[in-house]
C-alpha positions in Angstrom: 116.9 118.6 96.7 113.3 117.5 96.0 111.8 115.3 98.7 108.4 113.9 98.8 106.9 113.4 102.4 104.8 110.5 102.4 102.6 111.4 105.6 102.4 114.9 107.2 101.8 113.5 111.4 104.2 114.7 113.7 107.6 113.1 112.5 107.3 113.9 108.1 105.3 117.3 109.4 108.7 118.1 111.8 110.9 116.8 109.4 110.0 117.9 106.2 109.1 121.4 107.8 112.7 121.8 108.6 113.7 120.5 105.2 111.8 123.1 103.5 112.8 126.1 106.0 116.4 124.7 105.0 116.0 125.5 101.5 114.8 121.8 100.1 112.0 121.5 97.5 109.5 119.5 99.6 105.9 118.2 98.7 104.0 116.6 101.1 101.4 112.9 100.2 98.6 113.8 102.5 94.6 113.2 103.1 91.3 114.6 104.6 92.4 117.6 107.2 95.8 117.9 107.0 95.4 117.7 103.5 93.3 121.3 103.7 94.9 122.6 106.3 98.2 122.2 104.0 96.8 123.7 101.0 94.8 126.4 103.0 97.2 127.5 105.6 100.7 125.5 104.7 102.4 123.8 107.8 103.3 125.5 111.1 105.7 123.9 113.3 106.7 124.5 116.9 110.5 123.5 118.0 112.6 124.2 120.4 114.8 124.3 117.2 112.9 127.1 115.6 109.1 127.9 115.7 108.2 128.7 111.8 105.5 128.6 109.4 106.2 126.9 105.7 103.7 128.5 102.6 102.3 127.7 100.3 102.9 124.2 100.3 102.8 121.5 97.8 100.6 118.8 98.7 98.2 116.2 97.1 96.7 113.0 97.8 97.6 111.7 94.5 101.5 110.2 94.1 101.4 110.7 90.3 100.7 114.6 90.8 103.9 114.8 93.3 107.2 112.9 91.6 109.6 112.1 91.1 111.9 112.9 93.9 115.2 112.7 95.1 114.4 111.7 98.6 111.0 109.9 99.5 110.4 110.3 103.5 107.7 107.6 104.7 106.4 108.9 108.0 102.8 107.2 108.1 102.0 104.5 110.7 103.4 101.7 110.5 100.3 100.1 109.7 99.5 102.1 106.7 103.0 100.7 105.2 101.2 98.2 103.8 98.7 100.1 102.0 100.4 102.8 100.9 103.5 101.0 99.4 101.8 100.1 96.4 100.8 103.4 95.3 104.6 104.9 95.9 106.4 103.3 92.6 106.4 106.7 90.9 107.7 109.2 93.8 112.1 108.0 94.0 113.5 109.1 91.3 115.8 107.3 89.3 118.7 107.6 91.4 116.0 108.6 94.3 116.1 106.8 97.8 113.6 105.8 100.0 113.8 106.4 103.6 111.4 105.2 106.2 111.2 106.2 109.6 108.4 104.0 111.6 108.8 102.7 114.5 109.1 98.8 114.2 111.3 96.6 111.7 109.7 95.7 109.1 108.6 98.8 106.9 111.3 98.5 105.1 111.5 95.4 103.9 108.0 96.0 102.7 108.9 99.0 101.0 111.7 97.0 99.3 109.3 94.9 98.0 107.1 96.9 96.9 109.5 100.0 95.2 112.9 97.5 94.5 115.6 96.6 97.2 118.1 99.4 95.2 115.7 102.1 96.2 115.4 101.2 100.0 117.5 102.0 102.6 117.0 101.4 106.3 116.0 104.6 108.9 114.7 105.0 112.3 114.4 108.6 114.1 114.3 109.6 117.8 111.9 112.4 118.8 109.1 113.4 120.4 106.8 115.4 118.1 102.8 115.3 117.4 100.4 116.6 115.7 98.3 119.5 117.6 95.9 120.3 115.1 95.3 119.5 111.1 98.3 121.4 109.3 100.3 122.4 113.0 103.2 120.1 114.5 104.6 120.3 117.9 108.0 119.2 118.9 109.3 118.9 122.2 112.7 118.5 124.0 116.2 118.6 122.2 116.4 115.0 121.0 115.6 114.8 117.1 117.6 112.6 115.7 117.5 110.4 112.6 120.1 107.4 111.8 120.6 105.6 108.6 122.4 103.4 107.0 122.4 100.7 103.9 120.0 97.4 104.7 123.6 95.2 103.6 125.6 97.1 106.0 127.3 100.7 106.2 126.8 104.0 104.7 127.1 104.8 101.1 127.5 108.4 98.8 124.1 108.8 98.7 123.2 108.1 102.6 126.5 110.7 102.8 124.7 113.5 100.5 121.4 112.8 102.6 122.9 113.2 106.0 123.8 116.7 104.9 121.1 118.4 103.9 119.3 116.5 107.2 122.0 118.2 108.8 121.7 121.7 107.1 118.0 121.8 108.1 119.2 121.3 111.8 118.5 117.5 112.1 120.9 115.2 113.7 121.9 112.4 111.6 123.4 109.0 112.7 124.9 107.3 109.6 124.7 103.2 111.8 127.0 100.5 110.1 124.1 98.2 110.9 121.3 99.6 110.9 119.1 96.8 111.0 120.6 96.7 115.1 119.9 100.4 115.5 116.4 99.1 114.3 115.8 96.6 116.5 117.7 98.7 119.1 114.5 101.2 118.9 112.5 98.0 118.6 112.9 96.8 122.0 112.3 100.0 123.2 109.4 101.4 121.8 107.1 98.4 122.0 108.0 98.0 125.4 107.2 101.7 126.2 103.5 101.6 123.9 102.4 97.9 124.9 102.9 97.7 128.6 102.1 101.3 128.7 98.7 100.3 126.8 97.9 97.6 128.6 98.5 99.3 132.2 97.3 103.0 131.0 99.6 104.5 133.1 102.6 107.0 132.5 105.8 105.9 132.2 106.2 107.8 135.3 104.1 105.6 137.1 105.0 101.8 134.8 108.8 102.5 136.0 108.4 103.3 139.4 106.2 100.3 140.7 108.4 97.2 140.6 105.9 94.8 139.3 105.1 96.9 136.0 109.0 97.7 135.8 109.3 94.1 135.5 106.8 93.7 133.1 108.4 96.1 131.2 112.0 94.6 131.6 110.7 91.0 130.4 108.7 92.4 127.6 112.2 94.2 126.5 114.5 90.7 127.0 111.8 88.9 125.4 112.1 91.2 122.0 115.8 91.1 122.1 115.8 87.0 122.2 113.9 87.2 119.2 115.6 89.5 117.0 119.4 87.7 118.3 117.1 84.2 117.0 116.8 85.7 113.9 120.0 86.9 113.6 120.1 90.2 113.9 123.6 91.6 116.1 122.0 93.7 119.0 124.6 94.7 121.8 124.8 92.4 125.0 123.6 95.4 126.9 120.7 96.5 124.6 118.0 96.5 127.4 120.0 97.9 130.0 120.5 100.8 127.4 117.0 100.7 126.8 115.6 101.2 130.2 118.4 104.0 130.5 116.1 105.8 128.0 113.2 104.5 129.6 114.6 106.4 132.9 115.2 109.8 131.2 111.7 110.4 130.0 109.9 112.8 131.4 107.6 111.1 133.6 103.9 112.1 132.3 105.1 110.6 129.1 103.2 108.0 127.1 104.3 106.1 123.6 101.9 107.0 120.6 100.8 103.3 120.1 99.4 103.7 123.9 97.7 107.3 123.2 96.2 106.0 119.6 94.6 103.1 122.1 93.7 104.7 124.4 91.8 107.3 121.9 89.7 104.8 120.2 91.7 104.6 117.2 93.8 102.2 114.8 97.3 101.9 116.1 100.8 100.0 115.9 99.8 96.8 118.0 100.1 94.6 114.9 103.1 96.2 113.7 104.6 96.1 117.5 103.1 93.9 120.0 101.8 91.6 117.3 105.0 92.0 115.5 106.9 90.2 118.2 104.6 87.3 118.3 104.8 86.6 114.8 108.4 87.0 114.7 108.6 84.8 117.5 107.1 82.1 116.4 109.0 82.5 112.6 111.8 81.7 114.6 111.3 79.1 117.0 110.9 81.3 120.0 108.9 81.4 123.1 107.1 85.1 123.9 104.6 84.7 126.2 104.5 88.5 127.4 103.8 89.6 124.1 101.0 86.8 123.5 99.6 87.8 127.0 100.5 92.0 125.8 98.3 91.6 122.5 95.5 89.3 123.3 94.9 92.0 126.0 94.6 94.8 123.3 93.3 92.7 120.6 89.8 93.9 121.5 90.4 97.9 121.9 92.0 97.6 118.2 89.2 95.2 116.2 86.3 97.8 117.8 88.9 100.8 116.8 89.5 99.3 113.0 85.9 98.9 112.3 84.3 96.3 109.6 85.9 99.1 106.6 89.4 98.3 108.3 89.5 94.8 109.6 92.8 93.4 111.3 95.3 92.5 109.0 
């Protein structure tokens, strides 16, 4: 199988290293250093599910020198959806599919309209995995996991044929009959974990032990859930209950990447998380005034990060 990894960070770097270990003909759509590091030294990754080293590898920073492609694997930001989507038209092949895996809800549906709803099927992936240097990922723990499923509903031969070879390359595969739940399932979650974890700058060791930011964190989480049941979307009654489950298993010197990009000085998620919510919120009718309170806090951090070349969107 051909795939074509749009974004060589920790998740496409992990994923489509294991891919192309397994046997798959993978390219990856890349810039600056990791683009050099690819070409130069190919892509080392570190697993507890194998530590390799992939070369030569294909890589470029121009689409029309990479497809067409059975499988296109968006793993950038989930800011850089928007600009990237444009310039993707030319990577699925005819009977290719789409897959992205950011966190947040609403890639795909950009990606839809930017490649054709046929092409674009729903995806969301559980792991913790970063990059260490240009050209060099790092996984940790046993969870990597990726779940799938078609954005009308259920699986489909083609989701089938994908799980498999995700499977072959030692990737655990969920194939959801709603995956747009599963989404906002991780939703809930994950902007929870980066925005109150951004705003406090504290572990998740520390946010979950103290009961005020534990119930910062809790309110954030039913907050995102009344939004996305306003909207329609079936989440389980139990969703953040489930969600602070997680929450308790993580090791506690954890932190979300949203909170480390932040935290760094650099453009992050808060517009496609925290500022997600609060325009999703208001689309439907819905009060959120943690998120409002969550964003306007880190508003500032992410205009000075962005710069005048990359204004807020």
């Amino acid at each position: 199988m051909r795939v074509i990894v749009v974004g060589a960070g920790g998740v496409g770097g992990l994923i489509g290293g294991l891919l192309a270990r397994a046997g798959n003909e993978v390219a990856f759509l890349a810039r600056g250093k990791t683009l050099a590091a690819l070409r130069e030294r190919g892509l080392e990754v570190q697993s507890p599910r194998g530590s390799f080293r992939v070369s030569p590898v294909e890589a470029s920073d121009d689409p029309a020198a990479l497809g067409p492609a059975e499988l296109v694997l968006v793993t950038v930001k989930g800011w850089q959806v928007r600009e990237v989507a444009p310039r993707l038209t030319r990577l699925p092949a005819p009977d290719g599919v789409v897959l992205p895996l950011e966190n947040g809800v609403e890639a795909a549906p950009t990606l839809a309209a930017a490649l054709g709803e046929a092409r674009v099927v729903g995806g969301l992936c559980h792991l913790f995995a970063w990059v260490e240097a240009p050209g060099v990922v790092k996984h940790v723990g046993e969870l990597l996991r990726v779940t799938m499923g078609e954005r009308r509903g259920g699986s489909s031969p083609r989701l089938e044929r994908l799980a498999a070879a995700l499977r072959e390359a030692k990737v655990d595969v969920v194939l959801s009959p709603d995956v747009e739940a599963a989404s906002w399932e991780k939703f809930l979650f994950i902007d929870a974990f980066g925005s109150v974890g951004a705003v406090t700058r504290a572990t998740v060791g520390q946010v979950r032990t103290l009961p005020e930011s534990r119930a910062l964190l809790r309110a954030a989480m039913e907050e995102t859930a009344a939004v996305g049941r306003a909207r329609g979307v079936r989440l389980p009654a139990d969703a953040v209950d489930k969600a602070l489950a997680l929450i308790a298993g993580i090791q506690p010197e954890s932190t979300a990447s949203m909170q480390r990009d932040i935290q760094a000085g650099r453009p992050s998620e808060l517009f496609d998380q925290t500022g997600a919510v609060v325009r999703l919120a208001a689309e439907a009718g819905v009060d959120a005034p943690v998120h409002r309170f969550l964003f306007a806090a880190l508003l500032p951090q992410e205009t000075a990060a962005r710069g005048p070349a990359r204004p807020v969107p």
